[in-house]
C-alpha atoms as an extended CHARMM CRD file, in Angstrom:
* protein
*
        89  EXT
         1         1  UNK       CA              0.0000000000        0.0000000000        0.0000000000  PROA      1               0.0000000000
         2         2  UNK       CA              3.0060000000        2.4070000000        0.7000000000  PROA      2               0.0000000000
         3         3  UNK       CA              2.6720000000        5.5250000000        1.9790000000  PROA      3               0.0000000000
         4         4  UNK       CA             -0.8660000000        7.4480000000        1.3970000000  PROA      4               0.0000000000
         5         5  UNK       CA             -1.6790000000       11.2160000000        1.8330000000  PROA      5               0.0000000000
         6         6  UNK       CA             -5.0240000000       11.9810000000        3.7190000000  PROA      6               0.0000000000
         7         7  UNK       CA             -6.9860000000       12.0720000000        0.9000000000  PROA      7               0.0000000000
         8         8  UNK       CA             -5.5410000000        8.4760000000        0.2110000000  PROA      8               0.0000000000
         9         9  UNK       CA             -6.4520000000        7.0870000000        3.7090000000  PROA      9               0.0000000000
        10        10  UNK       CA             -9.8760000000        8.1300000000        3.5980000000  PROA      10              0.0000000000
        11        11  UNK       CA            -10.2920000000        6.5720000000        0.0000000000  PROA      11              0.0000000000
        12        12  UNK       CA             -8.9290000000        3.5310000000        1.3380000000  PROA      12              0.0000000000
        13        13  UNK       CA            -11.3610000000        3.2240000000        4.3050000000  PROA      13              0.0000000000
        14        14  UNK       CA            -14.0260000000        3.7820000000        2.0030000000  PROA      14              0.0000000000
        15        15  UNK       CA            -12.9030000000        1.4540000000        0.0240000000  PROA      15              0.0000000000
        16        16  UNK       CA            -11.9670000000       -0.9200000000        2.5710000000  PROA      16              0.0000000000
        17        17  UNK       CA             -8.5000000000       -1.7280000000        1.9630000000  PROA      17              0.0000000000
        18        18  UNK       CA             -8.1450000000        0.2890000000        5.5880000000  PROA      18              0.0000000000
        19        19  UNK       CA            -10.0300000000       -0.8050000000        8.3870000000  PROA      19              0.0000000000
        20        20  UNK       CA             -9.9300000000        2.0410000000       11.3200000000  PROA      20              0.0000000000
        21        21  UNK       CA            -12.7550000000        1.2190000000       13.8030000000  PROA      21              0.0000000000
        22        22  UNK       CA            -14.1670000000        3.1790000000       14.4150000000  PROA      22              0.0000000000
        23        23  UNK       CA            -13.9400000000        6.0960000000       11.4610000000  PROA      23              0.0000000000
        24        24  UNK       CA            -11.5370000000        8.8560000000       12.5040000000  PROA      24              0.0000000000
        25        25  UNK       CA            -13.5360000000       11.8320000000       12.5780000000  PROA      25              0.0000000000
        26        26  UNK       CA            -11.9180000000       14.5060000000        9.7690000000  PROA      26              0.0000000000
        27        27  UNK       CA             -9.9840000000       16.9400000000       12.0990000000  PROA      27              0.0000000000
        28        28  UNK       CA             -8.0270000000       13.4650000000       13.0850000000  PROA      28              0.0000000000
        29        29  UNK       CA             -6.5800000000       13.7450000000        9.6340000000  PROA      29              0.0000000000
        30        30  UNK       CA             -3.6390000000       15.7240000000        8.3840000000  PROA      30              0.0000000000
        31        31  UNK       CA             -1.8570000000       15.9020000000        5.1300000000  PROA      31              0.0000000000
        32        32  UNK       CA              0.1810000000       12.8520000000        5.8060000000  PROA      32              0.0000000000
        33        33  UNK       CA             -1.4340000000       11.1590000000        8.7760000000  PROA      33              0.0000000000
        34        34  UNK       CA             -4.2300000000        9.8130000000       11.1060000000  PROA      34              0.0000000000
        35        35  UNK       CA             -4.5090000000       10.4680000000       14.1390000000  PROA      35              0.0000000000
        36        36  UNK       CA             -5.5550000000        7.1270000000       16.2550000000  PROA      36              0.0000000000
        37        37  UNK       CA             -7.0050000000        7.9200000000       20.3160000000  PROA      37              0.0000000000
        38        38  UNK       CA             -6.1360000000        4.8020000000       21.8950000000  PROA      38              0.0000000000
        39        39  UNK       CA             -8.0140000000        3.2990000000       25.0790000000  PROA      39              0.0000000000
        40        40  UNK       CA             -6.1770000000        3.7480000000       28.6680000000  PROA      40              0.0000000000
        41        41  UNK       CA             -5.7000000000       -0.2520000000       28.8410000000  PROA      41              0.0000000000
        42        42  UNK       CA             -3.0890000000       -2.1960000000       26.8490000000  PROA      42              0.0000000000
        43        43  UNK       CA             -2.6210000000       -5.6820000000       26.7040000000  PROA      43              0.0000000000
        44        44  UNK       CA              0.9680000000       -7.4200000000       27.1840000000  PROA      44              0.0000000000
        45        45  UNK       CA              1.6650000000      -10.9640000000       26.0650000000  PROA      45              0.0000000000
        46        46  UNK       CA              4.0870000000      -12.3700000000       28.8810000000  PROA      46              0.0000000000
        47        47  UNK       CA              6.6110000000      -13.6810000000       26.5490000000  PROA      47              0.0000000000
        48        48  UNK       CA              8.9160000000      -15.1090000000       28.9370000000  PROA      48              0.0000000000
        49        49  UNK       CA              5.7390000000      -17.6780000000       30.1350000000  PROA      49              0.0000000000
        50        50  UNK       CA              4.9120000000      -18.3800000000       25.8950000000  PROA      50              0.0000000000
        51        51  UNK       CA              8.3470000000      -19.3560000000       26.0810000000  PROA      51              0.0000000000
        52        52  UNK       CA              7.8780000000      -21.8860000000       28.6180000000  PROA      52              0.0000000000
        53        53  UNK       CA              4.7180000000      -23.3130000000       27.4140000000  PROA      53              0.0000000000
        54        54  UNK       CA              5.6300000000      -23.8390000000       23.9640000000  PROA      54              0.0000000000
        55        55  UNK       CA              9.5700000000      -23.4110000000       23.8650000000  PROA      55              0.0000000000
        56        56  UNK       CA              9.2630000000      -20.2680000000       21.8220000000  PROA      56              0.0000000000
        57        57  UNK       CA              7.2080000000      -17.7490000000       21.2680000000  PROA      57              0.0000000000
        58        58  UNK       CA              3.8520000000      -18.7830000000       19.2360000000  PROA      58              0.0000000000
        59        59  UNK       CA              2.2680000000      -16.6020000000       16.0460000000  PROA      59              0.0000000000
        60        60  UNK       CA             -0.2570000000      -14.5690000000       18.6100000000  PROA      60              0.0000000000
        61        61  UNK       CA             -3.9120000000      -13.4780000000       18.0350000000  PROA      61              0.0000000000
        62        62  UNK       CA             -5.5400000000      -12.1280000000       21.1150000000  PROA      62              0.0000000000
        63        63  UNK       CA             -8.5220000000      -13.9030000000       20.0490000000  PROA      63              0.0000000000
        64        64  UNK       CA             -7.2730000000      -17.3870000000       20.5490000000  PROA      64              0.0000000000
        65        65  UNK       CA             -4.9520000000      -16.6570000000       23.7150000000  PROA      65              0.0000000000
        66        66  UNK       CA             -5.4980000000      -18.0500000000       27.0660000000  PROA      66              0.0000000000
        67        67  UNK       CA             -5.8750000000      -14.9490000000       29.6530000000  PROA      67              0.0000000000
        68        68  UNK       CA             -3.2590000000      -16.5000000000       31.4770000000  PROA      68              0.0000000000
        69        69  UNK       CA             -0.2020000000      -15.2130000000       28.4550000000  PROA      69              0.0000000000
        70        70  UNK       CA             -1.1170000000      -11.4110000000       28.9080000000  PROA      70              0.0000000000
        71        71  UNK       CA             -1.8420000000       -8.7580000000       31.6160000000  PROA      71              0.0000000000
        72        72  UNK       CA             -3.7260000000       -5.7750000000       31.5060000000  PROA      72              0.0000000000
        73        73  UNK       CA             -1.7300000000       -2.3830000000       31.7530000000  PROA      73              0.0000000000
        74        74  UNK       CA             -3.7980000000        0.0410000000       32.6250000000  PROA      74              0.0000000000
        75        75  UNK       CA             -2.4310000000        4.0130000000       31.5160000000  PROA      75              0.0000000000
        76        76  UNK       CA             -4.8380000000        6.0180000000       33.3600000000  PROA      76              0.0000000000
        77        77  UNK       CA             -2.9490000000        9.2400000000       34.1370000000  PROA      77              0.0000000000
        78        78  UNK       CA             -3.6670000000       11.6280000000       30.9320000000  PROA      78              0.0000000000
        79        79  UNK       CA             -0.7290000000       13.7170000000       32.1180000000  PROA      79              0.0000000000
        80        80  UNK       CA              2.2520000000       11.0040000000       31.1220000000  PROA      80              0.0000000000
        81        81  UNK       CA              3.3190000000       10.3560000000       27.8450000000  PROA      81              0.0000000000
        82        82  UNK       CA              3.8730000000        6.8610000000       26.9060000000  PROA      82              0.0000000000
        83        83  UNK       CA              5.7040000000        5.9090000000       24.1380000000  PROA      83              0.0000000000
        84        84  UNK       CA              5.2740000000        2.2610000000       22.9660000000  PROA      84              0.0000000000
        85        85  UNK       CA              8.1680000000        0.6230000000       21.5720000000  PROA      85              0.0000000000
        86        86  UNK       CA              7.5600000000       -2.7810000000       20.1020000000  PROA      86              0.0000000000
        87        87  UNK       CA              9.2240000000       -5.7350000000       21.4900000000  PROA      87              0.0000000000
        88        88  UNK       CA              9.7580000000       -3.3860000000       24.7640000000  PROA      88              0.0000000000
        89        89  UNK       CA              6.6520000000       -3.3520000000       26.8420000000  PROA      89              0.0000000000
């Protein structure tokens, strides 16, 4: 898909080839972005116990995971920035 300009995005949802739900509202887009508001809870996979169970870590769909290979984190103080760094949390 590469990189798409605002206009581009909302084509795309339209279109379906972009799934955002639900539909950013317009004055979440600008010319070379959309702007995603995130819930205050995050789930984290506890690799270190995937690791254990299975010997490595599994493909992973929070659909078909037991409750017991994630936490909740819960990021309920609006006045901290969090920055979330894949493979770090």
């Amino acid at each position: 898909m590469g990189v798409l300009c605002d206009k581009d995005i909302r084509k795309a949802i339209k279109e379906k080839r972009l799934i955002i739900d639900p539909e950013p509202k317009l004055e979440y887009y600008d010319p070379t972005a959309v702007d995603l508001t995130l819930d205050d809870q995050f789930l984290q996979w506890d690799l270190e116990a995937l690791k254990r169970a299975w010997g490595e870590i599994p493909p992973l769909d929070i659909h078909k995971s037991d409750s017991s290979v994630f936490r909740i984190i819960n990021f309920d103080n609006p006045s901290i920035e969090i920055n979330l760094i894949p493979l770090e949390i």
